[in-house]
C-alpha positions in Angstrom: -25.8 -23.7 12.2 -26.9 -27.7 11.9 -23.5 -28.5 11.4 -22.3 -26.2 14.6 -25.1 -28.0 16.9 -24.5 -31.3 15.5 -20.7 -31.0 16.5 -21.9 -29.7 19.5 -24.1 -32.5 20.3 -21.5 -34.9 19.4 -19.0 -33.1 21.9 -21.8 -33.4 24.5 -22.3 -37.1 23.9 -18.3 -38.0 24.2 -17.7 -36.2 27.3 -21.0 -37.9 28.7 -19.6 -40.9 27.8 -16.2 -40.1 29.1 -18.0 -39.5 32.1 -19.8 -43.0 32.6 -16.6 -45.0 31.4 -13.9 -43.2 33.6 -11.5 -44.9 34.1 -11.5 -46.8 31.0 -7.8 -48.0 31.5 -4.8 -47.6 33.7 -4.0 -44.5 35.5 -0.6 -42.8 35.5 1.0 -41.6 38.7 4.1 -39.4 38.5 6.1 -39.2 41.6 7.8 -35.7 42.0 10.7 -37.2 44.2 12.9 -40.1 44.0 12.5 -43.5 45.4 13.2 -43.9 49.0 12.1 -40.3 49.9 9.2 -39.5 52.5 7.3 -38.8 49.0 8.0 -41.6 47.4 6.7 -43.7 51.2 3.3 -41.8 51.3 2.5 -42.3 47.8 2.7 -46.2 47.3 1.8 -46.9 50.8 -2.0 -45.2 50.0 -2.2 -45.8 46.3 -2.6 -49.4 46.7 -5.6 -48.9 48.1 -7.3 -46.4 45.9 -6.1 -48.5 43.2 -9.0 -50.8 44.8 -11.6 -48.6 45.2 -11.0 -46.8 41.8 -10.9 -50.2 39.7 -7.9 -49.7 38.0 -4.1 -50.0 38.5 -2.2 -46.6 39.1 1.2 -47.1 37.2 3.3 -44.8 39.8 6.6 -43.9 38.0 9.1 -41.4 39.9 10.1 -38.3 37.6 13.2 -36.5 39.3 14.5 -33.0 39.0 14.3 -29.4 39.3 12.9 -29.5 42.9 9.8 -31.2 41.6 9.3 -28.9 39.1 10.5 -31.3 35.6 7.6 -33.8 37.1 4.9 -30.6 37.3 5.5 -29.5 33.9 5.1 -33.4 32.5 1.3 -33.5 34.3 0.5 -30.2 32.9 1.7 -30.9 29.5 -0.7 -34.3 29.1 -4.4 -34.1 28.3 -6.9 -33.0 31.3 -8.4 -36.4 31.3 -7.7 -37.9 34.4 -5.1 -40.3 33.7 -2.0 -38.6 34.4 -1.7 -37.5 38.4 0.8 -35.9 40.2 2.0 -37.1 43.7 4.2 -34.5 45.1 5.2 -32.4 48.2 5.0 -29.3 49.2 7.4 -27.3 47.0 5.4 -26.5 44.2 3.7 -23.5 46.7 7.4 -21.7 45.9 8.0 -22.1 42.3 6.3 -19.1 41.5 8.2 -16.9 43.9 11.4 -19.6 43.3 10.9 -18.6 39.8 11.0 -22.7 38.7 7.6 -22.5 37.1 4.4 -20.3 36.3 2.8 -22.8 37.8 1.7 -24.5 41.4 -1.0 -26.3 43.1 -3.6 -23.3 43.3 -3.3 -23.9 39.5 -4.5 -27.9 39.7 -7.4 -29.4 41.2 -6.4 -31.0 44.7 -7.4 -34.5 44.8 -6.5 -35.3 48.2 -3.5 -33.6 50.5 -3.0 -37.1 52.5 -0.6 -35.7 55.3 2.0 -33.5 56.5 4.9 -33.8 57.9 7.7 -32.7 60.7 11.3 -31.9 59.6 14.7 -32.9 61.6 18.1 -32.6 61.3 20.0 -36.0 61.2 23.2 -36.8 61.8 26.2 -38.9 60.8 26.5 -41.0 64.1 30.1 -40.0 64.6 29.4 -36.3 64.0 31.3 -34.2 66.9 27.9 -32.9 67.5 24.5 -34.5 69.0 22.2 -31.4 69.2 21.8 -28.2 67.2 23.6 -26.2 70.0 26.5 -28.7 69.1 26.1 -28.5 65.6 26.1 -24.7 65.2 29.0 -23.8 67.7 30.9 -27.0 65.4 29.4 -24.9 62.3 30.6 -21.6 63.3 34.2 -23.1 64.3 34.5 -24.4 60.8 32.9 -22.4 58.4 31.8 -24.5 54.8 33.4 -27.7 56.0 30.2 -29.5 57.2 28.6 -30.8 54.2 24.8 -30.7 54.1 22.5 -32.9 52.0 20.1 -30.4 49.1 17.4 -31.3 47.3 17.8 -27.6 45.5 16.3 -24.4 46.0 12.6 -24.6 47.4 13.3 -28.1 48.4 12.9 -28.7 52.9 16.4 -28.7 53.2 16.7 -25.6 51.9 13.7 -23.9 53.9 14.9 -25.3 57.1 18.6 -24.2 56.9 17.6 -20.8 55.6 15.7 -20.7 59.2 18.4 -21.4 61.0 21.0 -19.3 58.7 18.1 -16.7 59.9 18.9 -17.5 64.1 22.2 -18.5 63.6 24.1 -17.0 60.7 25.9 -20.1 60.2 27.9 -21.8 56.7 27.3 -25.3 55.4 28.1 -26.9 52.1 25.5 -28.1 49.6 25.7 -31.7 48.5 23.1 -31.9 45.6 20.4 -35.1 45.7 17.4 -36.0 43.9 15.7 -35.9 46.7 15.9 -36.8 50.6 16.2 -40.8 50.2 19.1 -40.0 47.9 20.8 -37.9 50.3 19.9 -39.8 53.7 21.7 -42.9 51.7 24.2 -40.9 51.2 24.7 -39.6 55.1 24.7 -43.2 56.0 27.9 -44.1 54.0 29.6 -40.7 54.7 29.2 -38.8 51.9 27.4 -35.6 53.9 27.4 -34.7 57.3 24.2 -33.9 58.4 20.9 -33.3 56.9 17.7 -31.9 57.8 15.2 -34.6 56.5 11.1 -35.3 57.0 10.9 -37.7 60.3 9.0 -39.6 58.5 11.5 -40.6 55.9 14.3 -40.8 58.5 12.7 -42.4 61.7 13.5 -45.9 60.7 17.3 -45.0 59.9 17.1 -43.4 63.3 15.6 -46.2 65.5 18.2 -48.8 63.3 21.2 -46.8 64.2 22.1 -45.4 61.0 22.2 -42.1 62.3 21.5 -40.0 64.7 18.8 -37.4 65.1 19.7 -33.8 66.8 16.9 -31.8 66.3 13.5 -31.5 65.6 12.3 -28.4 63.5 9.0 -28.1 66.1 7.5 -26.4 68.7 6.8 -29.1 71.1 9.2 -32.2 71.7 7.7 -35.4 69.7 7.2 -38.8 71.1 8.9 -40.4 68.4 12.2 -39.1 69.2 12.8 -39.3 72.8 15.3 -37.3 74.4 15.6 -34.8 71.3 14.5 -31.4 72.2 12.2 -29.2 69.7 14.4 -26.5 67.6 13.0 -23.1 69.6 14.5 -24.3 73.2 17.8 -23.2 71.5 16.9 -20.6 68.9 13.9 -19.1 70.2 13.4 -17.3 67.4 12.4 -20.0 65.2 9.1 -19.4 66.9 8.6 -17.0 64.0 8.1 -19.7 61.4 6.7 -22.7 63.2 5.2 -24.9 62.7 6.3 -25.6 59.4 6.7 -28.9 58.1 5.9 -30.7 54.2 2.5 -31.9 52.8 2.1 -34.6 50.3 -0.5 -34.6 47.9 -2.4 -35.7 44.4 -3.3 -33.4 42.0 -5.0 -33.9 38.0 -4.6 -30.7 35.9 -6.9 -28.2 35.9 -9.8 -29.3 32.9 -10.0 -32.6 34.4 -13.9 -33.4 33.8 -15.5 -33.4 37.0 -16.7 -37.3 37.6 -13.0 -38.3 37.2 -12.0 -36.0 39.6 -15.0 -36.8 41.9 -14.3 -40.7 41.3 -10.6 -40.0 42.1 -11.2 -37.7 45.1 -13.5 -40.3 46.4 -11.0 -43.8 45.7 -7.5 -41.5 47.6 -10.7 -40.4 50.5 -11.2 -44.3 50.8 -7.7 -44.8 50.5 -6.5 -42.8 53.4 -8.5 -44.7 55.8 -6.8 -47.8 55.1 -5.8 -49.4 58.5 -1.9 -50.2 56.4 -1.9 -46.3 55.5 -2.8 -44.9 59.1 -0.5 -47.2 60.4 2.7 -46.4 58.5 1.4 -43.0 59.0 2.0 -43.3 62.6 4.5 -44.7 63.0 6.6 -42.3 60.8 5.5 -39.2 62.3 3.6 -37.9 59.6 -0.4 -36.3 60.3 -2.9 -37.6 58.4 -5.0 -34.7 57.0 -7.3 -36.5 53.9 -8.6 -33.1 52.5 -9.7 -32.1 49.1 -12.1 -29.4 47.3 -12.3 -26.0 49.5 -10.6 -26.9 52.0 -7.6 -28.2 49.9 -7.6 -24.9 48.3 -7.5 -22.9 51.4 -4.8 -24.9 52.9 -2.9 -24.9 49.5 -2.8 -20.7 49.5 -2.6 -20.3 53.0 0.8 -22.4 52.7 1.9 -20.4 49.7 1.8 -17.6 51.3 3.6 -18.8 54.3 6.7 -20.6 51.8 7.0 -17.9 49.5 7.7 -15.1 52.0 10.3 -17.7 54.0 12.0 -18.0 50.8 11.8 -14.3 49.8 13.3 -13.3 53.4 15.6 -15.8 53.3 16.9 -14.1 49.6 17.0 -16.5 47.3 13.4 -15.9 45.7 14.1 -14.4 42.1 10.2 -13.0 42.0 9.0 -10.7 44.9 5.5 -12.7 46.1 3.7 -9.5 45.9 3.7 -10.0 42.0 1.1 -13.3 43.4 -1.2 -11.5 45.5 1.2 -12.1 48.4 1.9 -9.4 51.3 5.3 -10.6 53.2 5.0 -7.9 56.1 1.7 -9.1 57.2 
């Protein structure tokens, strides 16, 4: 019994001291997308600054594949200490239903969702086609010869075009990328055709001339993009699943003692109200959110719900989202 309370007592006194010392050395940040990509510009436009509230550098390395997923499992296989964090998007809410992992965010503890964003479909500037009217009466006069940029199953370009498949019943080719900086590089030299993208990754290509925008997956027209009207003037019925658009986030594995994840959630909070960040913020397009704890959580489910039964209708889900508590007919 003294030996059971002694180790007990030394436990005790190591996590205390844990505690008090965290963070003791550098912190890792694993990027779930590729460099260039709308998660990749969100994550090292804030971290610089929570790097200076926290006291310690955040090594941010990007860790491609599997639609996020190979960057997931890494986090969840390291210790719940605090030192490993994942930076990702939105597509961890579908792996479940996806089946790309047992895992997503409600199974991690949120340290900030920083902001969301708006999805478009770009371009090559001598496409035949400079709106989505265009582009599907092009689509439907050549099936599988306009080549689309994918980031894989679960990934926003898959999501948005299984909308519009939804409206329009219409044929692209996949051009597989890690990610949407990959493939909006790769749009610019010809490679793909068009793309649907997060404006804020592909507003400065846009306003450079390195493409042109013809839709924006949206309600209501956005001030950013002049001239180009929101999806649902010509398919109407994308009023069904809108507004829809990607979140980026941090997240520490569930475990994580609670002063690291307080010290954390409190240097990204500080961090998001950086005059750089809300700046870059802006003028991307993206919406600044800055949530964590309950409100995180209810966000987090309330877009897995959402995701999972978009990708279940759209049939490529290889788990039904009732097996997750999740009623599609709603």
């Amino acid at each position: 019994m003294r030996k059971l309370l002694l180790g007990a007592a030394i436990a005790l006194t190591a996590t205390t001291t844990f505690a008090a010392d965290y963070p003791a050395k550098d912190v890792q940040g694993i990027i779930q997308w590729g460099a260039g990509g709308s998660t990749d510009t969100v994550m090292r436009s804030v971290t610089p600054h929570a790097e200076k509230a926290l006291g310690r550098d955040i090594v941010m390395t990007n860790k491609t594949g599997g639609v996020g997923a190979i960057a997931m499992k890494y986090v969840n296989a390291q210790k719940a200490d605090g030192y490993t964090l994942l930076m990702g998007a939105e597509n961890p809410q579908m792996y479940k239903t996806l089946g790309l992992a047992d895992i997503d965010y409600n199974d991690m503890i949120p340290i900030n969702v920083l902001a969301r964003g708006v999805p478009i479909f770009v371009a090559r500037n001598d496409a035949p086609y400079n709106n989505m009217k265009e582009l599907v009466a092009y689509a439907k006069a050549h099936p599988g010869e306009v080549k689309t940029g994918s980031t894989g199953p679960g990934g926003l370009t898959s999501i948005v075009l299984a909308m519009l498949n939804a409206q329009a019943n219409v044929e692209f080719t996949g051009v597989p990328y890690d990610g949407d900086g990959p493939a909006l590089t790769a749009l610019q030299g010809g490679a793909i055709d068009v793309m649907p993208a997060v404006l804020g990754a592909a507003i400065e290509h846009v306003k450079a001339g390195r493409m042109k925008a013809i839709g924006l997956v949206d309600v209501a027209a956005n001030p950013l993009l002049p001239g180009v009207a929101p999806i649902t003037e010509a398919f109407p019925g994308y009023n069904e699943f809108l507004p829809w658009g990607p979140f980026f986030g941090v997240f520490v594995k569930k475990g994580t003692p609670a002063d690291a994840v307080a010290k954390l959630q409190a240097a990204y909070a500080e961090g998001a109200k950086s005059p750089e960040f809300l700046k870059l913020m802006k003028d991307r397009g993206f919406t600044v959110m800055g949530i964590s704890g309950p409100e995180a959580e209810k966000f987090l489910t309330n877009y897995r719900a959402t995701s999972s039964c978009i990708v279940h209708n759209a049939g490529f889900g290889k788990q039904d989202p009732k097996e997750f508590g999740i009623n599609c007919s709603k």
